[in-house]
C-alpha positions, 0 to 999 in steps of 0.5 A: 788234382785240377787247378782250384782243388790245388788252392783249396787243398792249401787251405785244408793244409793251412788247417794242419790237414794232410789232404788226398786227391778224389776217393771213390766210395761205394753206394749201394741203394735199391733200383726203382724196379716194382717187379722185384727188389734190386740193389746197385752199387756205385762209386760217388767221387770226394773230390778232396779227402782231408785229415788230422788225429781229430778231424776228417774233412769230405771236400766237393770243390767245383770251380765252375769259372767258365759258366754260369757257377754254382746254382742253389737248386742245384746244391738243394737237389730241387733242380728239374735236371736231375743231372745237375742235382747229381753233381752234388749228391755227396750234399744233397741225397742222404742216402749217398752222404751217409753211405759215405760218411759211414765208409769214410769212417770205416776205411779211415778209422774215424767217428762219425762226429768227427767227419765234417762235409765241405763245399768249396765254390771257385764262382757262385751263380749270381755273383751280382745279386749274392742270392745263391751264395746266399740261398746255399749257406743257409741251406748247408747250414740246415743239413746236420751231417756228421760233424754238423752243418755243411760248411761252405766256402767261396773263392775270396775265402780261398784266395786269401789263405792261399795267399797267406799260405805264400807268404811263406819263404820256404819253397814248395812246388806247388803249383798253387804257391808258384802261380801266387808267387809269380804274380806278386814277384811281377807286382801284379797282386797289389790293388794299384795294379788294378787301376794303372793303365797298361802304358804306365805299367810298361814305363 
């Protein structure tokens, strides 16, 4: 599990969801051949699988930290790179959604209305501006797959029910919860940290 599934797998567990590293399922679709027809069949990652009695949840998480972030056409799948349309097929080709919905439903034993498809965004292209978080949950919120709407969520939404999540005394070894923990017991999650001077915070 990579370092921010880690937080958004706290959040799906907040939930009262037991969650899963990445499942494949397999898709099988018609090639683009006009001679003849010709189907193949490819695995499409969840990147977090996450349930309870009534509710199963399709987790695609992307970070995306070190670049530019997550880019509405790209969520949309109107990108001219049809590489980056690809990184989030499992929201934005219906053929691969449905296909793993439907797989979903049959490996778990789900219905599926109870199936309910996630973006978790660690950075959002245009943080300044908001126009691609923007551009996104509107366009995720017109995409009526399984249980309804895709849901987005960004990393402010993460962090703090992580945060929430650590308050807790019990001690889990969760790299997620240690890494909160370690930083509120050095007294460096409190807003006054951010302002104070480095030779004040060594006084």
């Amino acid at each position: 599990m990579e370092a921010f599934e880690a937080f958004v797998a706290l959040t799906l567990e907040a939930e009262g969801l037991v969650v899963s590293e990445a499942i494949k399922f397999p898709v099988t679709r018609q090639t683009a051949k006009a001679a003849y027809a010709e189907t193949q069949t490819h695995g499409f990652e969840v990147d977090l699988v996450a349930a309870r009695a009534d509710k199963l949840v399709l987790a695609t998480v992307k970070s995306f930290f070190g670049s530019r972030g997550v880019a509405a056409e790209h969520v949309m799948g109107e990108s001219p790179t049809k590489r980056f349309n690809g990184l989030y097929s499992m929201l934005n080709d219906v053929v691969v959604r449905d296909a793993v919905v439907a797989g979903a439903c049959e490996r778990f034993g789900y219905a599926v209305n109870q199936v309910e498809l996630r973006l978790y965004v660690g950075k959002f292209a245009g943080e300044k501006s908001g126009v691609h978080e923007r551009r996104i949950k509107a366009w995720a919120g017109s995409q009526l797959v399984g249980a309804g709407p895709i849901r987005v969520f960004g990393l402010h939404e993460v962090a703090a029910t992580a945060r929430k999540v650590a308050e807790s005394k019990s001690y889990r070894d969760n790299p997620a919860l240690v890494a909160i923990k370690v930083l509120e017991s050095a007294g460096m999650l409190g807003a006054e940290n951010t302002t104070r001077a480095p030779e004040a915070a060594a006084r």
